[in-house]
ZATORPA-522334 format. One line per field, with one value per residue (C-alpha): residue number from 1; residue in three letters; x, y, z. Coordinates in pm, whole numbers. Layout:
N
n = c(NUM, ...)
res = c(ALA, ...)
c1 = c(X, ...)
c2 = c(Y, ...)
c3 = c(Z, ...)
This chain:
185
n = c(1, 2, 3, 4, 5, 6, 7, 8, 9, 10, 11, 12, 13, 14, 15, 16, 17, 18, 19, 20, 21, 22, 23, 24, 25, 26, 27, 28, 29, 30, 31, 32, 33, 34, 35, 36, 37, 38, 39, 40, 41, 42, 43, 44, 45, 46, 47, 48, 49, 50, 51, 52, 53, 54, 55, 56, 57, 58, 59, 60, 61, 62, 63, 64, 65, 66, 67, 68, 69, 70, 71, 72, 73, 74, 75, 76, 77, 78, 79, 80, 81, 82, 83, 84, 85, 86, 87, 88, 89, 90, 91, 92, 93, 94, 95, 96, 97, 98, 99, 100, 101, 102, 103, 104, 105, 106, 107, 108, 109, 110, 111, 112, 113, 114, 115, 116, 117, 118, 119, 120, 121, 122, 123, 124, 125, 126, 127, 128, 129, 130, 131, 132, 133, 134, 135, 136, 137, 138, 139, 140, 141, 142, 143, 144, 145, 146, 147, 148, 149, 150, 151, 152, 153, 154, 155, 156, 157, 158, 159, 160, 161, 162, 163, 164, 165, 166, 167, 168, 169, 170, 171, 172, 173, 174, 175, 176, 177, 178, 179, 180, 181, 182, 183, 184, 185)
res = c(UNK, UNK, UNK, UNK, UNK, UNK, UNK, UNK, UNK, UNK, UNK, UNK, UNK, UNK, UNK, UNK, UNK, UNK, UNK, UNK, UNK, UNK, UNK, UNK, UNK, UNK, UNK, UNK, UNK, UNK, UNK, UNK, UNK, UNK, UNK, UNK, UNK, UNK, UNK, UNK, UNK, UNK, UNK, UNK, UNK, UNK, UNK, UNK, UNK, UNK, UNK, UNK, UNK, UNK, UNK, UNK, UNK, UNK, UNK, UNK, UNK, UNK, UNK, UNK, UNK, UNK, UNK, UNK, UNK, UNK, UNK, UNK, UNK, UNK, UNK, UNK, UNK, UNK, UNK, UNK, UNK, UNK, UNK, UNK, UNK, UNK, UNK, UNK, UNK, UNK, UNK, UNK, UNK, UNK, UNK, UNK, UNK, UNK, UNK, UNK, UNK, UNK, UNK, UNK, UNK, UNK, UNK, UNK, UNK, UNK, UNK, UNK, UNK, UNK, UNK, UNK, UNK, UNK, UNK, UNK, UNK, UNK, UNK, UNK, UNK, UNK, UNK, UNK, UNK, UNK, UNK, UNK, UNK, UNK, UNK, UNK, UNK, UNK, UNK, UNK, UNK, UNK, UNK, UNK, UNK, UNK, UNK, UNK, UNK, UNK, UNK, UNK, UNK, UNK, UNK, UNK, UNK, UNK, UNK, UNK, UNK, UNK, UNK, UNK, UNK, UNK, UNK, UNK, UNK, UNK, UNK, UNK, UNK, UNK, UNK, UNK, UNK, UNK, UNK, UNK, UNK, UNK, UNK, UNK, UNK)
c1 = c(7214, 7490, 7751, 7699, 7772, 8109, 8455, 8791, 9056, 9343, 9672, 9802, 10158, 10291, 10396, 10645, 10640, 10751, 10961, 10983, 11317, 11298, 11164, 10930, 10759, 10768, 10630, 10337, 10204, 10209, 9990, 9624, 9574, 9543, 9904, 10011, 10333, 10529, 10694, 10669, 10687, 10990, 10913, 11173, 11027, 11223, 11105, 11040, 10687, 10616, 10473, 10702, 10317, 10297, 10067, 9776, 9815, 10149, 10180, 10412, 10231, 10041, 9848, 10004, 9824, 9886, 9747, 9480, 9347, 9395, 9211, 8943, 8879, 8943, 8570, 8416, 8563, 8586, 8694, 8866, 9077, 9428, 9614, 9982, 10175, 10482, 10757, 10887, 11299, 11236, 10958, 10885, 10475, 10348, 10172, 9995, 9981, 9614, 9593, 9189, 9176, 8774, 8790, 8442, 8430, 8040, 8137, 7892, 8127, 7932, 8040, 8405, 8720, 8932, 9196, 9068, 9334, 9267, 8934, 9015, 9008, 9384, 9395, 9089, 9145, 8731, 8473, 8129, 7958, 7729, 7387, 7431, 7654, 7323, 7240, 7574, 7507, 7688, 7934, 8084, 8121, 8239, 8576, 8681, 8916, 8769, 8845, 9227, 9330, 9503, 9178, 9069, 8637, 8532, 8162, 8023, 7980, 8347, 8421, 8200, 8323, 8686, 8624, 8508, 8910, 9072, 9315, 9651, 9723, 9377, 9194, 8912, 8740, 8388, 8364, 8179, 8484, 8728, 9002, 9406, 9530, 9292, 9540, 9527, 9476)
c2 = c(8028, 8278, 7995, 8055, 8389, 8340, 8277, 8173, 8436, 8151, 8207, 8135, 8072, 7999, 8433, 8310, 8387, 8724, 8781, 9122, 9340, 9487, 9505, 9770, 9555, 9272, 9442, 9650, 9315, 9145, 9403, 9380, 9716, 9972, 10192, 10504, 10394, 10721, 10480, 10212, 9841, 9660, 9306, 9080, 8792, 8460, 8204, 8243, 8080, 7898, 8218, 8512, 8720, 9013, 8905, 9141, 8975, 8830, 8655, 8743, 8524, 8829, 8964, 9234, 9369, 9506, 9903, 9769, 9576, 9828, 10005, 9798, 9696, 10062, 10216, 9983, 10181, 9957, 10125, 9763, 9738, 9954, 9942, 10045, 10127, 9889, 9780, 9433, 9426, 9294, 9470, 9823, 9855, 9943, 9740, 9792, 9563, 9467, 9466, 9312, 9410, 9333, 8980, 8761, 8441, 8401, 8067, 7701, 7555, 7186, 7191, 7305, 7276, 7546, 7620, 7828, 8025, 8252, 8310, 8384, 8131, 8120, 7845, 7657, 7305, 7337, 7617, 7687, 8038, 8063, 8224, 8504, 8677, 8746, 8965, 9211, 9491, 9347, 9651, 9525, 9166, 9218, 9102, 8928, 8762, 8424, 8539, 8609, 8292, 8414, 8284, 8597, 8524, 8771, 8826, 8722, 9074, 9155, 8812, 8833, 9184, 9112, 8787, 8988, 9195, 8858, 8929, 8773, 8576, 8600, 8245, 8236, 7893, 7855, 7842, 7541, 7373, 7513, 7297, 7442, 7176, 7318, 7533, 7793, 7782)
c3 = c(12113, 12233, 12149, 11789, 11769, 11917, 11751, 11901, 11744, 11709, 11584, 11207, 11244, 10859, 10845, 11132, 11494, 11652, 11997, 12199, 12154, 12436, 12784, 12743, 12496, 12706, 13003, 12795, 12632, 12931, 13198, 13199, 13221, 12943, 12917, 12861, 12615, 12435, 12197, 11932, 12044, 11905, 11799, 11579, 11384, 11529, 11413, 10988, 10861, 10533, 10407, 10243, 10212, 10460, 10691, 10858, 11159, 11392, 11676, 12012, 12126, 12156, 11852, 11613, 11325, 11028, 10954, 10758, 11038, 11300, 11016, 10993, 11396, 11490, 11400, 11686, 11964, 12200, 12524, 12663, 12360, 12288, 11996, 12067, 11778, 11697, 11478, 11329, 11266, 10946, 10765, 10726, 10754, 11006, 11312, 11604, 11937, 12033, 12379, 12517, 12841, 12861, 13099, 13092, 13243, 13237, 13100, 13120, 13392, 13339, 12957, 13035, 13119, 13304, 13533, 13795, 14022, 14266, 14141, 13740, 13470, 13360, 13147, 12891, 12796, 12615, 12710, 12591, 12744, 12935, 12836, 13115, 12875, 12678, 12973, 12893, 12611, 12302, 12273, 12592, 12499, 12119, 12176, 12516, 12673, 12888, 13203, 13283, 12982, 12667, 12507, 12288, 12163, 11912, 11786, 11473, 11313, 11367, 11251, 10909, 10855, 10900, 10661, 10387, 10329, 10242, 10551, 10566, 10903, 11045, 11182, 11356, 11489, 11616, 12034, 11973, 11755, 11957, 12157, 12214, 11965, 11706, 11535, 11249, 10893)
Protein backbone atom coordinates (compact mmCIF):
# COMPACT_ATOMS: atom_id res chain seq x y z
CA UNK A 1 0.00 0.00 0.00
CA UNK A 2 1.57 3.41 -1.09
CA UNK A 3 0.73 4.70 2.53
CA UNK A 4 3.46 2.63 3.90
CA UNK A 5 6.11 3.78 2.07
CA UNK A 6 5.53 7.29 3.15
CA UNK A 7 6.97 9.33 6.13
CA UNK A 8 5.99 12.73 7.57
CA UNK A 9 9.49 14.73 7.89
CA UNK A 10 8.36 16.48 11.38
CA UNK A 11 10.34 18.79 13.23
CA UNK A 12 12.66 17.95 16.44
CA UNK A 13 12.77 21.05 18.33
CA UNK A 14 15.14 20.19 21.61
CA UNK A 15 18.53 21.84 19.21
CA UNK A 16 16.29 25.13 19.60
CA UNK A 17 14.39 26.97 17.03
CA UNK A 18 15.94 29.33 14.37
CA UNK A 19 14.49 32.90 13.02
CA UNK A 20 15.59 34.70 9.66
CA UNK A 21 18.18 37.75 9.98
CA UNK A 22 17.27 39.22 7.31
CA UNK A 23 14.76 39.80 4.61
CA UNK A 24 16.37 38.10 1.94
CA UNK A 25 16.13 35.04 3.98
CA UNK A 26 12.75 35.60 4.80
CA UNK A 27 11.64 36.17 1.32
CA UNK A 28 13.84 33.06 -0.31
CA UNK A 29 12.29 30.50 2.27
CA UNK A 30 9.08 31.66 1.79
CA UNK A 31 8.62 31.57 -2.50
CA UNK A 32 7.63 28.40 -4.06
CA UNK A 33 9.73 28.72 -6.71
CA UNK A 34 13.34 27.59 -7.05
CA UNK A 35 15.87 30.97 -6.72
CA UNK A 36 18.69 32.20 -8.04
CA UNK A 37 20.30 33.56 -4.41
CA UNK A 38 24.25 34.98 -4.72
CA UNK A 39 24.52 34.79 -0.97
CA UNK A 40 24.36 32.79 2.23
CA UNK A 41 21.03 32.78 4.23
CA UNK A 42 21.37 34.36 7.66
CA UNK A 43 19.42 32.52 10.32
CA UNK A 44 19.89 33.25 14.31
CA UNK A 45 18.85 30.52 16.68
CA UNK A 46 15.97 32.26 19.06
CA UNK A 47 14.68 30.21 20.91
CA UNK A 48 17.68 27.68 22.72
CA UNK A 49 16.59 23.74 22.90
CA UNK A 50 17.35 21.21 25.65
CA UNK A 51 20.13 19.97 23.49
CA UNK A 52 23.83 21.70 23.47
CA UNK A 53 24.64 18.65 20.42
CA UNK A 54 24.99 20.23 16.93
CA UNK A 55 22.15 19.18 15.30
CA UNK A 56 22.04 17.95 11.40
CA UNK A 57 18.93 19.41 11.02
CA UNK A 58 17.09 23.12 12.28
CA UNK A 59 14.02 24.43 12.02
CA UNK A 60 12.89 28.20 10.63
CA UNK A 61 10.17 26.79 10.64
CA UNK A 62 11.70 25.89 7.50
CA UNK A 63 14.27 23.02 7.37
CA UNK A 64 18.13 23.71 7.59
CA UNK A 65 20.61 21.04 7.45
CA UNK A 66 23.71 20.39 8.46
CA UNK A 67 26.70 19.60 5.51
CA UNK A 68 26.48 16.12 6.27
CA UNK A 69 22.93 15.97 5.41
CA UNK A 70 23.05 18.12 2.44
CA UNK A 71 25.79 15.51 1.96
CA UNK A 72 23.89 12.71 2.25
CA UNK A 73 20.32 13.93 0.39
CA UNK A 74 22.40 15.61 -2.34
CA UNK A 75 23.26 12.28 -4.63
CA UNK A 76 19.34 11.91 -5.36
CA UNK A 77 19.20 14.88 -7.58
CA UNK A 78 16.08 15.79 -7.26
CA UNK A 79 15.32 18.60 -9.73
CA UNK A 80 12.23 20.06 -7.22
CA UNK A 81 14.57 20.35 -4.37
CA UNK A 82 17.36 23.41 -3.80
CA UNK A 83 19.66 23.57 -1.21
CA UNK A 84 20.74 27.25 -0.60
CA UNK A 85 23.69 27.66 1.37
CA UNK A 86 23.25 29.45 4.88
CA UNK A 87 24.57 30.54 8.14
CA UNK A 88 23.42 30.27 11.95
CA UNK A 89 24.72 33.47 14.28
CA UNK A 90 25.80 31.13 16.68
CA UNK A 91 27.64 28.22 15.19
CA UNK A 92 30.22 28.07 12.66
CA UNK A 93 29.34 24.76 10.36
CA UNK A 94 27.98 25.06 7.76
CA UNK A 95 24.10 24.65 6.61
CA UNK A 96 22.09 24.65 3.79
CA UNK A 97 18.21 25.70 3.43
CA UNK A 98 16.07 22.85 1.83
CA UNK A 99 13.68 24.34 -0.20
CA UNK A 100 10.76 21.26 -1.80
CA UNK A 101 9.24 22.90 -4.35
CA UNK A 102 7.65 19.41 -5.82
CA UNK A 103 3.61 20.04 -4.66
CA UNK A 104 1.33 16.62 -4.76
CA UNK A 105 -1.97 16.63 -3.47
CA UNK A 106 -3.09 13.19 -4.98
CA UNK A 107 -4.30 12.73 -1.48
CA UNK A 108 -7.56 10.04 -0.23
CA UNK A 109 -9.89 13.09 0.34
CA UNK A 110 -12.58 10.46 2.25
CA UNK A 111 -9.73 9.55 4.87
CA UNK A 112 -8.62 13.27 5.35
CA UNK A 113 -8.70 16.31 6.56
CA UNK A 114 -7.56 19.52 4.66
CA UNK A 115 -7.99 23.03 4.11
CA UNK A 116 -8.57 23.59 0.62
CA UNK A 117 -8.12 27.33 -0.75
CA UNK A 118 -8.31 28.38 -3.98
CA UNK A 119 -7.81 25.03 -5.24
CA UNK A 120 -4.40 23.93 -3.12
CA UNK A 121 -4.38 22.09 0.08
CA UNK A 122 -2.88 24.75 2.54
CA UNK A 123 -3.35 23.29 5.67
CA UNK A 124 -3.65 19.08 6.95
CA UNK A 125 -5.36 18.44 10.15
CA UNK A 126 -4.84 14.08 9.01
CA UNK A 127 -4.09 12.87 5.35
CA UNK A 128 -3.57 9.48 3.93
CA UNK A 129 -2.52 9.42 -0.12
CA UNK A 130 -4.14 8.44 -2.43
CA UNK A 131 -3.10 5.34 -4.58
CA UNK A 132 -2.91 7.59 -7.85
CA UNK A 133 0.43 8.67 -6.65
CA UNK A 134 1.50 5.02 -7.57
CA UNK A 135 0.87 6.14 -11.10
CA UNK A 136 3.89 9.08 -10.78
CA UNK A 137 7.61 7.67 -11.42
CA UNK A 138 9.08 7.45 -7.87
CA UNK A 139 11.97 10.00 -8.63
CA UNK A 140 9.27 12.58 -8.85
CA UNK A 141 7.45 11.77 -5.70
CA UNK A 142 10.64 11.04 -3.38
CA UNK A 143 10.20 13.98 -1.33
CA UNK A 144 6.91 16.19 -1.56
CA UNK A 145 5.23 18.64 -0.20
CA UNK A 146 1.07 17.78 0.22
CA UNK A 147 -0.08 20.17 -1.98
CA UNK A 148 0.73 23.96 -1.11
CA UNK A 149 0.76 22.78 3.23
CA UNK A 150 4.13 22.97 4.96
CA UNK A 151 3.56 19.18 5.23
CA UNK A 152 6.99 17.77 3.80
CA UNK A 153 6.35 13.34 2.98
CA UNK A 154 9.54 11.70 2.21
CA UNK A 155 9.95 8.03 0.80
CA UNK A 156 11.01 5.14 2.62
CA UNK A 157 14.47 4.65 0.90
CA UNK A 158 15.50 8.21 1.76
CA UNK A 159 14.03 7.64 5.11
CA UNK A 160 15.98 4.13 5.85
CA UNK A 161 19.10 5.59 4.32
CA UNK A 162 19.11 8.77 6.26
CA UNK A 163 18.29 6.47 9.53
CA UNK A 164 21.29 4.54 9.15
CA UNK A 165 24.03 8.08 9.94
CA UNK A 166 22.61 8.41 13.49
CA UNK A 167 21.58 12.12 12.41
CA UNK A 168 21.13 14.77 14.96
CA UNK A 169 17.64 16.64 14.76
CA UNK A 170 16.08 14.41 12.18
CA UNK A 171 12.24 12.84 12.99
CA UNK A 172 10.37 11.24 10.76
CA UNK A 173 6.68 9.77 11.55
CA UNK A 174 4.76 7.31 9.45
CA UNK A 175 1.80 9.10 7.09
CA UNK A 176 -0.32 6.65 8.63
CA UNK A 177 0.64 7.89 12.42
CA UNK A 178 0.82 11.21 11.48
CA UNK A 179 -1.44 14.11 13.12
CA UNK A 180 0.11 18.11 13.69
CA UNK A 181 0.19 17.47 17.48
CA UNK A 182 2.40 14.45 16.85
CA UNK A 183 5.63 16.15 17.50
CA UNK A 184 9.35 15.15 17.26
CA UNK A 185 11.55 12.98 19.09
Amino acid sequence: MINEEYYVWTEDCQFGLLDAVNELTETVQNKRELLSVDEALAYRITTQGDSELLADVYYSPKFVLSEKLYALLRPYDLPYVQFIPANIEQLSAKFYLLKVINFISLIDEKKSKVTIRRGNIKNVVRFLLSSELANINLTDRLIFKVGHSPVTVVHKSIVDSLNAHNLQGLHFIPVTAWSPWAGGA
